[in-house]
Backbone as CSV, one residue per row, in Angstrom:
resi,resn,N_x,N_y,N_z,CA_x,CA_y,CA_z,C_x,C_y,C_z
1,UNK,137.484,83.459,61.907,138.414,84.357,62.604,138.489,85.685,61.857
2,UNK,138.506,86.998,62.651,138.156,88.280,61.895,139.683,88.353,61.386
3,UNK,140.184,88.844,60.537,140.814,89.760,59.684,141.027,90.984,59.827
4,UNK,142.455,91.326,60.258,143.126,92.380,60.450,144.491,92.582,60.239
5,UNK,144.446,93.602,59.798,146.317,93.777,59.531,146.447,95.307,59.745
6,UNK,147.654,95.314,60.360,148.282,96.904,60.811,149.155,97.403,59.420
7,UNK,148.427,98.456,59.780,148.962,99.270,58.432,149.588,100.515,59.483
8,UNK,149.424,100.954,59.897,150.292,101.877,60.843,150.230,101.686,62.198
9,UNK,150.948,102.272,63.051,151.268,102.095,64.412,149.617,101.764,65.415
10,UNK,149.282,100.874,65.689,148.196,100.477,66.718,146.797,101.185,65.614
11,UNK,147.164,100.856,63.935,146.017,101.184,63.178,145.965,99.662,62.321
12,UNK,144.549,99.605,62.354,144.672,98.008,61.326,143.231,98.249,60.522
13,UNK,143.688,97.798,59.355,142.378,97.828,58.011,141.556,96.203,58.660
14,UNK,140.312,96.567,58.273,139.338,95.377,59.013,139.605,94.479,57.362
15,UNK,139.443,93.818,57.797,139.390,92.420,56.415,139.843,93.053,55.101
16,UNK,139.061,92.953,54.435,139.215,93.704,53.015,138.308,95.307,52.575
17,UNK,138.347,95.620,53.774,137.444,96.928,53.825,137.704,98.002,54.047
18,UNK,137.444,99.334,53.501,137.820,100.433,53.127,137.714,101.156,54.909
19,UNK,138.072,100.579,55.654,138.174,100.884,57.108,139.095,100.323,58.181
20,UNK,139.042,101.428,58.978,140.436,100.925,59.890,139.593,100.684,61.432
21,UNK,140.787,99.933,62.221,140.394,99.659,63.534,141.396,100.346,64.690
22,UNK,141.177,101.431,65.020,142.298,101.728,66.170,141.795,100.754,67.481
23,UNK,142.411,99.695,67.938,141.867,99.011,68.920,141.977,99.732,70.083
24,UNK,143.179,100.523,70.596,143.358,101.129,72.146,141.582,102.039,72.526
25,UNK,140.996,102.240,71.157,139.827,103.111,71.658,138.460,102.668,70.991
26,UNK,138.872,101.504,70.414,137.812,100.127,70.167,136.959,101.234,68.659
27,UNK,137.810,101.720,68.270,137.531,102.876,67.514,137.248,102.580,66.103
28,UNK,136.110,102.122,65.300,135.981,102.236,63.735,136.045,103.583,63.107
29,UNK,136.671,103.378,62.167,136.153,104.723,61.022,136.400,104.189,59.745
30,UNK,135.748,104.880,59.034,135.317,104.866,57.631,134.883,106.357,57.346
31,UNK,135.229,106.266,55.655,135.518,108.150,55.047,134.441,108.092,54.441
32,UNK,133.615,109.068,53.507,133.434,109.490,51.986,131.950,108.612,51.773
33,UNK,131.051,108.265,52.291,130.000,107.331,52.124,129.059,107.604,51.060
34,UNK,129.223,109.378,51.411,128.303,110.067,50.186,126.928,109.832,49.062
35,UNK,126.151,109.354,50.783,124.470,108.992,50.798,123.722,109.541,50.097
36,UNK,123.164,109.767,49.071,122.142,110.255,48.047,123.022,110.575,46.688
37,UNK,124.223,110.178,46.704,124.570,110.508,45.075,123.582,110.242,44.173
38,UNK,123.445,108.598,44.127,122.451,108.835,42.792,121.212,110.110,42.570
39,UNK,120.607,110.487,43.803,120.037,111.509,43.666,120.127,112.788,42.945
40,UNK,121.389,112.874,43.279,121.706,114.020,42.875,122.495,113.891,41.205
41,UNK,122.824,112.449,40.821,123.117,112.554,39.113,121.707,112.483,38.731
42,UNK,120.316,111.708,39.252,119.322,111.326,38.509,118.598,112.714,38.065
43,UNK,119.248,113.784,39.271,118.560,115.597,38.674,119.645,116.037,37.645
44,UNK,120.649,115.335,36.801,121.354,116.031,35.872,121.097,114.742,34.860
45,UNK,119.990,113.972,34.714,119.700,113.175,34.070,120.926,112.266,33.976
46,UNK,121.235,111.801,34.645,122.227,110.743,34.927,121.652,109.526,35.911
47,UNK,121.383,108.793,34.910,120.747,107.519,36.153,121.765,106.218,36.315
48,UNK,122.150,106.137,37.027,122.425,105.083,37.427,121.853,104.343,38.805
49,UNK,122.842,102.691,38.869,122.156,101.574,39.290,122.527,102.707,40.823
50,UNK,121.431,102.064,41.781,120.961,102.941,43.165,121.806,102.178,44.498
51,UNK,123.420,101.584,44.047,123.984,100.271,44.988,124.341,101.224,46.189
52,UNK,124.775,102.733,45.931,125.392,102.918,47.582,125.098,102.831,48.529
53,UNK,123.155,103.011,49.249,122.641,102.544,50.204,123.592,100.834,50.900
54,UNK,123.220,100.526,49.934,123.350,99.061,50.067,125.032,98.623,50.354
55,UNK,125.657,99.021,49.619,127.261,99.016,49.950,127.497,99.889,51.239
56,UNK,127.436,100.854,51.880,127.734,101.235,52.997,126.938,100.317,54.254
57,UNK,125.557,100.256,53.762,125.146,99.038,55.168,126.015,97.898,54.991
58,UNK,126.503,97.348,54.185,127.536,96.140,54.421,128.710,96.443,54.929
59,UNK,129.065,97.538,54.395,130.320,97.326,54.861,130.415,98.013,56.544
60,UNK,129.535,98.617,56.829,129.289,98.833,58.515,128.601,97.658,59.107
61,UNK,127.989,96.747,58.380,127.606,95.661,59.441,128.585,94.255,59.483
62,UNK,129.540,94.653,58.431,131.251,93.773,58.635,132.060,94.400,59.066
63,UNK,132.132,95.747,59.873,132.640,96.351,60.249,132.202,96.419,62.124
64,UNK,131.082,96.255,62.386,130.510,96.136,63.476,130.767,94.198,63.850
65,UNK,130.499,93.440,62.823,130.548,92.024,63.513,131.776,92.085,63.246
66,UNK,132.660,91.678,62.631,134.056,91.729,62.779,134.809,92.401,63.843
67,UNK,135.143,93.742,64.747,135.477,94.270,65.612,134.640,95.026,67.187
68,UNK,133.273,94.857,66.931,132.812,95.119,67.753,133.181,95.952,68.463
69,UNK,132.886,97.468,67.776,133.390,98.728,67.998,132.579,99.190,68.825
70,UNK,133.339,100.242,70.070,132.244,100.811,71.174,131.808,102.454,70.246
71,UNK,132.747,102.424,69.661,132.910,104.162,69.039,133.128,104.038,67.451
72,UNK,132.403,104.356,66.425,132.031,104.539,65.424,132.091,106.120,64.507
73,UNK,133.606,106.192,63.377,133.486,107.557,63.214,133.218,107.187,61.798
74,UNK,132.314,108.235,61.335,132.723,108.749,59.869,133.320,109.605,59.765
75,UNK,134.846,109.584,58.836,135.367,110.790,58.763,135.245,111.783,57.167
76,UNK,133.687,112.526,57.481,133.536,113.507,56.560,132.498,112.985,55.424
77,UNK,131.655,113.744,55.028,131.119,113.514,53.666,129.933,111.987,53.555
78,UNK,129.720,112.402,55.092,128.464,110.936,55.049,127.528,111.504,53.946
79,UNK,127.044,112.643,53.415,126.095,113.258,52.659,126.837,113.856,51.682
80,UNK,125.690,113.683,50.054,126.422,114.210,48.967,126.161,115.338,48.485
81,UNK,124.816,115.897,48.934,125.081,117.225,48.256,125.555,118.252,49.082
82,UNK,125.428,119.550,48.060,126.256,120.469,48.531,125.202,121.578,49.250
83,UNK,124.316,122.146,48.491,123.421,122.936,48.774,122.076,122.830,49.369
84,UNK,121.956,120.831,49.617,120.623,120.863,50.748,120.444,119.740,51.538
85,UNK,119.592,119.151,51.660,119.609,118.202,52.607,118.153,117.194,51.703
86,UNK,119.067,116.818,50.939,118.064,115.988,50.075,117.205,114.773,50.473
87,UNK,116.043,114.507,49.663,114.845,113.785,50.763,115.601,111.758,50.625
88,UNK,116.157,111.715,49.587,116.655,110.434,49.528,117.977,110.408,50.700
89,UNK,119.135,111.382,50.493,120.185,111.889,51.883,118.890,111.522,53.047
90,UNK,117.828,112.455,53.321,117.467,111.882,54.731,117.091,110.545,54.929
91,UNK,116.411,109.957,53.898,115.950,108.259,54.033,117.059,107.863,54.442
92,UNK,118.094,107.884,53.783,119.440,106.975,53.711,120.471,107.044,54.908
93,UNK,120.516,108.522,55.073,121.203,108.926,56.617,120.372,107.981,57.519
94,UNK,119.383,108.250,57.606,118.250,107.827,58.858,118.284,106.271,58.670
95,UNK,118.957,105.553,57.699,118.712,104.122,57.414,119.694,103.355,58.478
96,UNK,120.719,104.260,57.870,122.287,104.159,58.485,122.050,104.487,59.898
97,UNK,121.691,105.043,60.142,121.802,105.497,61.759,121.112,104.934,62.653
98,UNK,119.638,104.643,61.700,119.116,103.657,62.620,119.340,102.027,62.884
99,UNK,120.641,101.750,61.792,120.821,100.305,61.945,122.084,100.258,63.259
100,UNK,123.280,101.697,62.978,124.321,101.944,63.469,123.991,102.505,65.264
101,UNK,123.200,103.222,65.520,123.426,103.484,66.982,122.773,102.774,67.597
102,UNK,122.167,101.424,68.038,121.682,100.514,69.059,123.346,99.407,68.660
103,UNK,123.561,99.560,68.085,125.081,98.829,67.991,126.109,99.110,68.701
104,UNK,126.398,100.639,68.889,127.518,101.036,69.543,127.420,102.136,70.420
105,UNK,128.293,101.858,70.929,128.320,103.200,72.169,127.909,104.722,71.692
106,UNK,128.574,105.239,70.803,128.477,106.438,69.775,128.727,106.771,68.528
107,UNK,128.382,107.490,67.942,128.558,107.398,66.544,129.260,108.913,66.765
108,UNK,130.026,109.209,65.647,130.691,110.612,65.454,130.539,110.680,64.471
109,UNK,130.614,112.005,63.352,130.513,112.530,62.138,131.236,113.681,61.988
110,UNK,132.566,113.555,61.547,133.530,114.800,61.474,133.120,115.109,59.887
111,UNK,132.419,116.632,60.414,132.149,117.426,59.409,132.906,117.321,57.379
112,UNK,132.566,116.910,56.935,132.902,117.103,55.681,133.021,118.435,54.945
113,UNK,133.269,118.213,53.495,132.767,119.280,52.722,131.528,119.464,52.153
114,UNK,130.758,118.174,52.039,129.505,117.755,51.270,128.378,117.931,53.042
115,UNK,129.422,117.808,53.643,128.178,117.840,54.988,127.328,119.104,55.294
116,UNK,127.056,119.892,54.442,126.320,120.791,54.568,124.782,120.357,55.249
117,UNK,124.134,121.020,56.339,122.884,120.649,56.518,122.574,119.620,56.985
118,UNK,123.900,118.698,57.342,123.472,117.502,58.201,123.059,117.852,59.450
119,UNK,123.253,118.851,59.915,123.238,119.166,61.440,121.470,118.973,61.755
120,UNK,120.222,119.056,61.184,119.255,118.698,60.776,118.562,117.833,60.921
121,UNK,119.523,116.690,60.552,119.588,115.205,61.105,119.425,114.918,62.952
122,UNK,120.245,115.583,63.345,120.783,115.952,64.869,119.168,116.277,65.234
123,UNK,118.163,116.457,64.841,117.255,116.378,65.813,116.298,115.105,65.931
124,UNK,116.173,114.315,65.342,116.105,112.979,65.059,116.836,111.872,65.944
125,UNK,118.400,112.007,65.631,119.256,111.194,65.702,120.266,111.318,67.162
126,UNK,120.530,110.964,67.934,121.699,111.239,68.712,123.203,110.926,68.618
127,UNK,123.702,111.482,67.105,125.504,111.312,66.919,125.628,112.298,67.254
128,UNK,127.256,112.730,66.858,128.130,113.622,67.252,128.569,114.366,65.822
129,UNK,128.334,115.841,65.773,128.750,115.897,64.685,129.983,117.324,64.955
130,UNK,131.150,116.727,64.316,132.090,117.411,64.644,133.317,118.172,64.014
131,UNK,133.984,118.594,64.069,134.778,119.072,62.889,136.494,118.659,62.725
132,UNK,136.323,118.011,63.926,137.423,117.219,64.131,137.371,116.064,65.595
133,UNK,138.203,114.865,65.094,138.300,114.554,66.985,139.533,113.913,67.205
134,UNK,140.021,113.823,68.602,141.459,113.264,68.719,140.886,112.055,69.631
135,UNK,142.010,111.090,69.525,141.923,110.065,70.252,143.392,109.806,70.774
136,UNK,143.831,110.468,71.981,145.321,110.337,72.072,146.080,111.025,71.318
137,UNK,146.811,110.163,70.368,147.751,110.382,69.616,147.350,110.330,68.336
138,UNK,146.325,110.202,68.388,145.735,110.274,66.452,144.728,111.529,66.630
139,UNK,144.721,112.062,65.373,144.049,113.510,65.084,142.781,112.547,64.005
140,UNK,141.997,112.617,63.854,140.924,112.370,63.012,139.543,113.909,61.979
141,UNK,140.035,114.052,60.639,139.400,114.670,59.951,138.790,114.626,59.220
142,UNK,138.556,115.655,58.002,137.737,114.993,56.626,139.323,115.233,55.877
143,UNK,139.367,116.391,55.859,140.986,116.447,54.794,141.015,117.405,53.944
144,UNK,139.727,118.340,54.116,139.778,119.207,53.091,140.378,120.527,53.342
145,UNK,140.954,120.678,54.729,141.470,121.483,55.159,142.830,120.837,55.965
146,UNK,143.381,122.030,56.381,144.847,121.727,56.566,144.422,121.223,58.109
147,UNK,145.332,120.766,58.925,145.347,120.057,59.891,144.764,121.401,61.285
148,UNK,144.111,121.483,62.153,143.824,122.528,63.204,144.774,122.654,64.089
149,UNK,145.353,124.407,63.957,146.310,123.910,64.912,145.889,123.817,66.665
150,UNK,145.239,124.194,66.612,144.521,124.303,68.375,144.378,123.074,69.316
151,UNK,144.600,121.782,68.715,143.912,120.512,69.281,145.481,119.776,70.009
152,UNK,146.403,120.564,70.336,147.172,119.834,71.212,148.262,118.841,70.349
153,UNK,148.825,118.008,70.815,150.131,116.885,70.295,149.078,116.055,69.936
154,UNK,149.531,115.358,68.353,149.175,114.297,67.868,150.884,113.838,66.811
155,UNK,150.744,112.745,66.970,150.900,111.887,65.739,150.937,111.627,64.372
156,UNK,149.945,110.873,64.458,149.361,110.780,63.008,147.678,111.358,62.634
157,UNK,147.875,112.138,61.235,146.359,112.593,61.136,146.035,111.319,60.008
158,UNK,144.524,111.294,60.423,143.879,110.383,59.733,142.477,111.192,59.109
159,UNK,142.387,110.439,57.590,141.633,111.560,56.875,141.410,111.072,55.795
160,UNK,140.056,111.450,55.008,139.097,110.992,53.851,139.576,112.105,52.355
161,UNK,138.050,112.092,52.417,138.396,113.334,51.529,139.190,113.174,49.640
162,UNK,140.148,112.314,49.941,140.842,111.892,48.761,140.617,111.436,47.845
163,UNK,139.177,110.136,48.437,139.140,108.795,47.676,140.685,108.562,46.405
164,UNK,141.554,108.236,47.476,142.582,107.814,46.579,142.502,106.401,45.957
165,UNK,142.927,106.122,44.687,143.150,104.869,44.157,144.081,104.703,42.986
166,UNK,144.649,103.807,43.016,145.650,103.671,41.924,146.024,102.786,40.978
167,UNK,146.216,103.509,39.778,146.268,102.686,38.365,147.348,102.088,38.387
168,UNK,147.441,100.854,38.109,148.499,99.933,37.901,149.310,99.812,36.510
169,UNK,150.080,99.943,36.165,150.616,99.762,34.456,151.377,98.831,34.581
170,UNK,151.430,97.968,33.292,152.680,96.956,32.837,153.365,97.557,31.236
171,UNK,153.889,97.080,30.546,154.740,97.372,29.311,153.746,96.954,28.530
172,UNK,152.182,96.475,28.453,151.365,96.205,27.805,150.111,97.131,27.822
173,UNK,149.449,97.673,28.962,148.731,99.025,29.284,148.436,98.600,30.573
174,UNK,147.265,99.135,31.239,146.899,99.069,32.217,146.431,97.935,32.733
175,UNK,147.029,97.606,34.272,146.686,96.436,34.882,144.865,96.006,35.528
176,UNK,144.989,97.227,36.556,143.898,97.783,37.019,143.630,98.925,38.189
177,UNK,142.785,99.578,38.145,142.362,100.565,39.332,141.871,99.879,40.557
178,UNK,142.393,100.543,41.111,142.058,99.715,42.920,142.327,101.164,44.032
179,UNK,141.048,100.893,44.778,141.085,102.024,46.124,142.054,101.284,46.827
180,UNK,142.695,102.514,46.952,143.932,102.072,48.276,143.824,103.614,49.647
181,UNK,144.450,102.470,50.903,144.848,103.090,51.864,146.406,104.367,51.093
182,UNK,146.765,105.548,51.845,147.806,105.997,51.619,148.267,105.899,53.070
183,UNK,150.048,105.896,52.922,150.510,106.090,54.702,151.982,106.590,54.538
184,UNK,151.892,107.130,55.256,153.630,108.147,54.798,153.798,109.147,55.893
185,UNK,154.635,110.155,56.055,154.983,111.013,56.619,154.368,112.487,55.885
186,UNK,154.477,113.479,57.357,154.347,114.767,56.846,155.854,115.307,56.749
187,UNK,156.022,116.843,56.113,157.577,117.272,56.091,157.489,117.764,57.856
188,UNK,156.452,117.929,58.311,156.873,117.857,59.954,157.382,117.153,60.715
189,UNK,157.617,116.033,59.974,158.285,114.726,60.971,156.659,113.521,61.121
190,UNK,155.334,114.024,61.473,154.349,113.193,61.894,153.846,112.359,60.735
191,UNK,153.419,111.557,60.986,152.774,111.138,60.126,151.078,110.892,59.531
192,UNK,150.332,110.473,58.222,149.312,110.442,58.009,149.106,108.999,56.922
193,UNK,147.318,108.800,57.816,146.701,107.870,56.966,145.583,107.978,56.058
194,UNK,145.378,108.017,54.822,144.489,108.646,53.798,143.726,107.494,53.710
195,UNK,142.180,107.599,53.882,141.203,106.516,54.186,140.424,106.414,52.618
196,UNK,140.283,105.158,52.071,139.660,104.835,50.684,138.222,105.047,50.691
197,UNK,137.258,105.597,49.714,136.041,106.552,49.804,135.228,104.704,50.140
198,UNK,134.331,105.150,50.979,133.453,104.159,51.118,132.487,103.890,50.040
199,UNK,131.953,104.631,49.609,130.643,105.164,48.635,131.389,104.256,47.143
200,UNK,130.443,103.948,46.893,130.866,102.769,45.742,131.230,103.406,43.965
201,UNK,130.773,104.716,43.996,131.368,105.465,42.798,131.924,106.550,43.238
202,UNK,132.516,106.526,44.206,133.596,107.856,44.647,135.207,107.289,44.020
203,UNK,134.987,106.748,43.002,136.650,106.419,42.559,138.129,107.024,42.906
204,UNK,137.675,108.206,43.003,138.950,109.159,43.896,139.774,109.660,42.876
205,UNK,140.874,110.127,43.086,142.265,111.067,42.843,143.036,109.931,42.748
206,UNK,143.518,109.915,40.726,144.854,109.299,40.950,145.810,109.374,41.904
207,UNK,146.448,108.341,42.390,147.518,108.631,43.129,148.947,108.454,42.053
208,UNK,149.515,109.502,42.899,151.026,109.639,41.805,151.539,110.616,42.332
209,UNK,152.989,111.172,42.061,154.019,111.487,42.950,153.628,113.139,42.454
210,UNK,152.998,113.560,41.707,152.584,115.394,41.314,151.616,115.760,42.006
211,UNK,152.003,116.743,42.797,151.370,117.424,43.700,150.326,117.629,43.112
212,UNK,149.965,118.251,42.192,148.602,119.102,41.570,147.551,118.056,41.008
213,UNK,147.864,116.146,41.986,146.989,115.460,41.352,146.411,115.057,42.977
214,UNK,146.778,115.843,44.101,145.758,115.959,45.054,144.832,116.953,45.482
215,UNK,143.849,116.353,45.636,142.535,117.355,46.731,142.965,118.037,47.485
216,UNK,143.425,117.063,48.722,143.607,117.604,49.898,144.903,118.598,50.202
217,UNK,145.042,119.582,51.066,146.135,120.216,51.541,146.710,119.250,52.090
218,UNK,146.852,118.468,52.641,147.589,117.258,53.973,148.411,116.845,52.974
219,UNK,147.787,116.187,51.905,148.511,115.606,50.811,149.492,116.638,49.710
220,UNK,148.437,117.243,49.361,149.303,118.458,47.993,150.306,119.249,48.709
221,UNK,150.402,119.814,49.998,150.920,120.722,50.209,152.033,120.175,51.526
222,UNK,151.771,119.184,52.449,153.062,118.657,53.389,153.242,117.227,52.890
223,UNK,152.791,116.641,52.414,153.408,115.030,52.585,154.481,115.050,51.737
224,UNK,155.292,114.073,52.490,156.401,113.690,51.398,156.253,112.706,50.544
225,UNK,155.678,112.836,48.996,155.509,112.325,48.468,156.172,110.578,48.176
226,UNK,157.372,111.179,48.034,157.945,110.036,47.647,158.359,108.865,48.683
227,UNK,157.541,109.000,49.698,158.035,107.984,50.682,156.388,107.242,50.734
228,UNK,155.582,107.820,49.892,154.185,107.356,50.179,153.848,105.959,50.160
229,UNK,153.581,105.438,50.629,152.819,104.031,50.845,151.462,103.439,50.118
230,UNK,151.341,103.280,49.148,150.100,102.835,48.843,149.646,101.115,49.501
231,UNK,148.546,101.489,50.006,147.825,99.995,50.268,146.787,99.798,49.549
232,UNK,147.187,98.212,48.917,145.586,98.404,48.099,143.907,97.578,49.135
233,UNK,143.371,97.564,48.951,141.892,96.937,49.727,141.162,96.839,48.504
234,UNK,140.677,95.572,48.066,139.986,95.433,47.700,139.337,93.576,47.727
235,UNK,138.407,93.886,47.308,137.542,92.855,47.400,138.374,90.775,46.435
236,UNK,138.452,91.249,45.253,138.991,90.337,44.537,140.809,90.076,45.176
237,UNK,141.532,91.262,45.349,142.448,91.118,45.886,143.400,91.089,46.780
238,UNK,142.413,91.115,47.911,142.789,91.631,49.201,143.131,92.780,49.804
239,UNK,144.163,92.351,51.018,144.969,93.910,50.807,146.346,94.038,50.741
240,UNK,147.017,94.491,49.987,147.978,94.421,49.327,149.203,95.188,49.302
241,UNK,150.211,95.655,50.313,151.161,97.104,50.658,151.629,96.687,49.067
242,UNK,152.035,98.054,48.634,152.828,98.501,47.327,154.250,99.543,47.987
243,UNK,154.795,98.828,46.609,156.226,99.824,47.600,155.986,101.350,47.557
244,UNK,156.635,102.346,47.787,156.409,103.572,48.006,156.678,104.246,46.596
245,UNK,155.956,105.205,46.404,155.631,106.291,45.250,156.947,106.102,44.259
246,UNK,157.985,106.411,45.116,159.254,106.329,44.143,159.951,105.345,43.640
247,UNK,159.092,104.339,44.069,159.479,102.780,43.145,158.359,102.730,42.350
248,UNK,156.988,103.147,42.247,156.477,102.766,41.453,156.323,104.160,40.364
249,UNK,157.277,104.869,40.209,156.822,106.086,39.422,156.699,105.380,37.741
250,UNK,157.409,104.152,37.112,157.213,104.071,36.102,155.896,102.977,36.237
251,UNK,155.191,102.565,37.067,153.624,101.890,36.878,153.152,102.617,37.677
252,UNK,152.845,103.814,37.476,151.528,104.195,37.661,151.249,105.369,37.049
């Protein structure tokens, strides 16, 4: 039996995976996949083990058998570099895409910051690559910019970008680091869901109640901190709601 739990209004995290399910629009997404990193440390002589290929096809093909999504988003930063369209990025895009679109109805790709030059891809491939998309009442982004105002009434924005995760403390030192969902309000009244980096060394942005320890504008500049929600997802421990920012200001 698949595994799901609502973490916000008609939004549910798939099993233990850094992805959500809006069911009204049979809708997956997943953030931050950031296809050719190792590439790009192995040119600053930084080698490491080559797992992200391999961790993003899993977790989209437990993401596809588990919910059997008609519509498939990445939100932002499927690609890691900045300045090209690197030859391991195209293997790896093209790996992904060719396992992902005979699966589902469409694939979308809301523009990142790292998405430079994906558009490239687009002659190959038939996704959508976009800079934002709505579904109803949910706004869907990367996060590195403030919300658009042009796109009509939404809700809640949903958005990458962060790789948030958070350190745990006891009166002895640290418990452990774990990617978590964020979910809280804006000071507008709406609310937002901060999506955990897919990509297996995107560790993210402490989370903690000081503004100047987020990326994103959504986060640093409207959320109300202290009502924040951390969810944790992870593999060894499931997924796990934590009370909000201002109960945990002395563990974390």
């Amino acid at each position: 039996m698949v595994s799901t739990t609502e973490i916000a209004e008609g939004i549910e995290i798939i099993e233990d995976l850094p992805a959500v399910y809006i069911r009204e629009y049979k809708a997956a997404i997943i953030a931050d996949t950031h296809l050719g990193f190792e590439e790009e440390m192995a040119e600053k002589n930084v080698l490491i083990p080559p797992f992200q290929l391999t961790r993003i096809l899993n977790i989209i093909e437990r993401v596809v058998n588990a919910v059997n999504p008609e519509l498939f988003i990445i939100a932002g930063d499927f690609k890691h570099r900045f300045n090209t369209l690197g030859n391991v990025e195209r293997r790896e895009i093209a790996e992904v895409l060719t396992y992902l679109l005979p699966r589902v109805d469409e694939v979308i790709v809301v523009r990142g910051n790292h998405d430079n030059y994906l558009s490239y891809m687009l002659r190959r491939f038939p996704f959508k690559l976009v800079d934002h998309i709505k579904l109803g009442k949910y706004l869907i982004v990367h996060g590195h910019k403030e919300p658009p105002q042009d796109v009509g009434d939404w809700d809640t924005v949903i958005f990458g970008h962060e790789h948030p995760s958070i350190t745990v403390r006891d009166s002895i030192g640290t418990v452990g680091k774990y990617p978590c969902f964020l979910k809280g309000k804006l000071k507008n009244s709406k609310t937002f869901l901060t999506l955990p980096a897919s990509g297996i060394y995107q560790t993210g942005s402490r989370v903690s109640l000081r503004r100047d320890d987020y990326l994103s504008p959504i986060l640093k500049d409207f959320a109300v901190l202290e009502e924040v929600v951390p969810v944790i997802v992870d593999e060894e421990v499931g997924t796990l709601e934590l009370p909000p920012l201002s109960a945990l200001a002395d563990l974390i």
